[in-house]
C-alpha positions in Angstrom: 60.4 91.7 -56.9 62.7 89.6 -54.7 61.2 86.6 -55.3 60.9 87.1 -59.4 64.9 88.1 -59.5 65.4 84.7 -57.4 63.5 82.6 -59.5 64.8 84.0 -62.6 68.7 83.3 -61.4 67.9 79.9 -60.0 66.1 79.0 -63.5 69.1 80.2 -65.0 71.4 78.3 -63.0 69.8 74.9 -63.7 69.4 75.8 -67.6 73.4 76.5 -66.8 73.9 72.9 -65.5 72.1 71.5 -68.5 73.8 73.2 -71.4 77.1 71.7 -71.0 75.6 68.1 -71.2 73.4 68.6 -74.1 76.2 70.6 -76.1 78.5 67.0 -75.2 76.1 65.2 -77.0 76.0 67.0 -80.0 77.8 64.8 -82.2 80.6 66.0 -84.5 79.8 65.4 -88.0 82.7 64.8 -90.6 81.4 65.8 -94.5 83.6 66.3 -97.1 83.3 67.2 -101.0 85.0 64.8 -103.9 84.7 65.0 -107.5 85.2 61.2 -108.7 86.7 61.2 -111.8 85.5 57.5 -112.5 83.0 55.4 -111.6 83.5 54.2 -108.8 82.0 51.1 -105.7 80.6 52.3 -103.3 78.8 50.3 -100.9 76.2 48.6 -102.7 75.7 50.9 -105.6 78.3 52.3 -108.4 79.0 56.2 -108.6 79.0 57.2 -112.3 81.9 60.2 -112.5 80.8 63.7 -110.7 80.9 65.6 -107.8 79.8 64.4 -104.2 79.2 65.0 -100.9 80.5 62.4 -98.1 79.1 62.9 -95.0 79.1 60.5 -91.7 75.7 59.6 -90.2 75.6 59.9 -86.5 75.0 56.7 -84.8 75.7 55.7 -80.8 78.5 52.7 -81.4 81.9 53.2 -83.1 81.0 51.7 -86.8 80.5 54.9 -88.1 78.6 54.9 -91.2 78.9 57.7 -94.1 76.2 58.5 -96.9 77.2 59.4 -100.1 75.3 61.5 -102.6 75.9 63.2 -105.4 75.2 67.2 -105.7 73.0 66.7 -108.8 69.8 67.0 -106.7 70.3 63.4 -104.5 69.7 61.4 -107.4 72.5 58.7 -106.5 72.8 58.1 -102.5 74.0 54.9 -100.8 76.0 54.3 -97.8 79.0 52.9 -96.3 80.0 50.9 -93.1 83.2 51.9 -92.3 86.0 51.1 -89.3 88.2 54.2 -87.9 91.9 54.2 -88.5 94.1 56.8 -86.6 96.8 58.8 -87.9 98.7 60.6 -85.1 99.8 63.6 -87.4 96.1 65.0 -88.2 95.9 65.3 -91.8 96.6 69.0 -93.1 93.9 68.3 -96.4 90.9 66.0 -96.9 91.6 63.4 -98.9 89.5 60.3 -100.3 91.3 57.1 -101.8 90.0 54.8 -104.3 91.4 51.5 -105.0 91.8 50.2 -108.2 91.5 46.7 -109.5 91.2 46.3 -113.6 88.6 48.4 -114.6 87.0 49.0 -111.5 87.6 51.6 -108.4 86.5 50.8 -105.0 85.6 53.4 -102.6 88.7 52.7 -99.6 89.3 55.6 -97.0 88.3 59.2 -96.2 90.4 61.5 -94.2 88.8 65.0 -93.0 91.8 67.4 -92.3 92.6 68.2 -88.8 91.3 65.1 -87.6 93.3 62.3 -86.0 91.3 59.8 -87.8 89.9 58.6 -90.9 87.0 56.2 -92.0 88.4 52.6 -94.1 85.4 51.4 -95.7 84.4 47.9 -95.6 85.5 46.0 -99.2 84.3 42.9 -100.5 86.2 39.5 -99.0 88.0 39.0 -102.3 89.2 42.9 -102.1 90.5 42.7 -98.6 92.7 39.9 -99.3 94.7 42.2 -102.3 93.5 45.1 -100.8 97.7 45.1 -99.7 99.2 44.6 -102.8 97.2 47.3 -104.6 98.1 51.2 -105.0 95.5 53.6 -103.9 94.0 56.4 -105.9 94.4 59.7 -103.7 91.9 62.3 -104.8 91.8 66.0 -103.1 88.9 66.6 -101.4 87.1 69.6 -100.2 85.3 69.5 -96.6 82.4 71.0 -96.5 78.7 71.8 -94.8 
């Protein structure tokens, strides 16, 4: 019975040395809700007006990247490569931004709240280049799982 109890406590004590690694690898997933009000670039594909579900994609190197898809059973999904920006006063609500430019909305940032940083997604060359001169669209957004 001695030697069952010992086994038992030493087989808990190296599960116990493994749990805390495996839970630090776990990555933290940012997803958050939008309704777009107009069509709108994202990536490689245009969003027709709806509601949508923004959620970053885990990946081992600090591009994140976020897939986009709308809650009308997956039928539009693309993704985003996107850079991090920091804001050292976290967000208090999730909020995406759009720019615009004529008739057309680009897909520009995502902030999740509480976190210290948000996602810039990449624009076309021409964009980037007026991307300073334009005003963003700033729509609430809900974060969600």
């Amino acid at each position: 019975m001695k030697y069952t109890m010992a086994s038992g406590a030493a087989a808990l004590l190296v599960l116990g040395a493994f749990l805390p690694r495996a839970s630090a690898q776990l990555p933290n997933i940012d997803m958050v809700q939008v309704s777009l009000p107009y069509e709108v670039i994202a990536g490689d594909k245009t969003l027709p007006p709806g509601d949508y579900t923004i959620e970053q994609l885990p990946t081992d190197d600090d591009s994140p990247v976020l897939m986009i898809s709308n809650s009308a059973g997956l039928k539009v999904r693309t993704m985003a490569m996107t850079s991090r920006a920091l804001d050292l006063q976290s967000p208090r609500q999730s909020t995406v931004s759009l720019l615009h430019v004529g008739k057309k909305f680009y897909l520009d940032q995502v902030w999740v709240e509480g976190n210290p940083y948000g996602y810039v997604i990449a624009l076309p060359q021409r964009l980037r280049r007026q991307a300073k001169d334009l005003e963003p669209v700033v729509l609430p957004a809900r974060t969600g799982q």
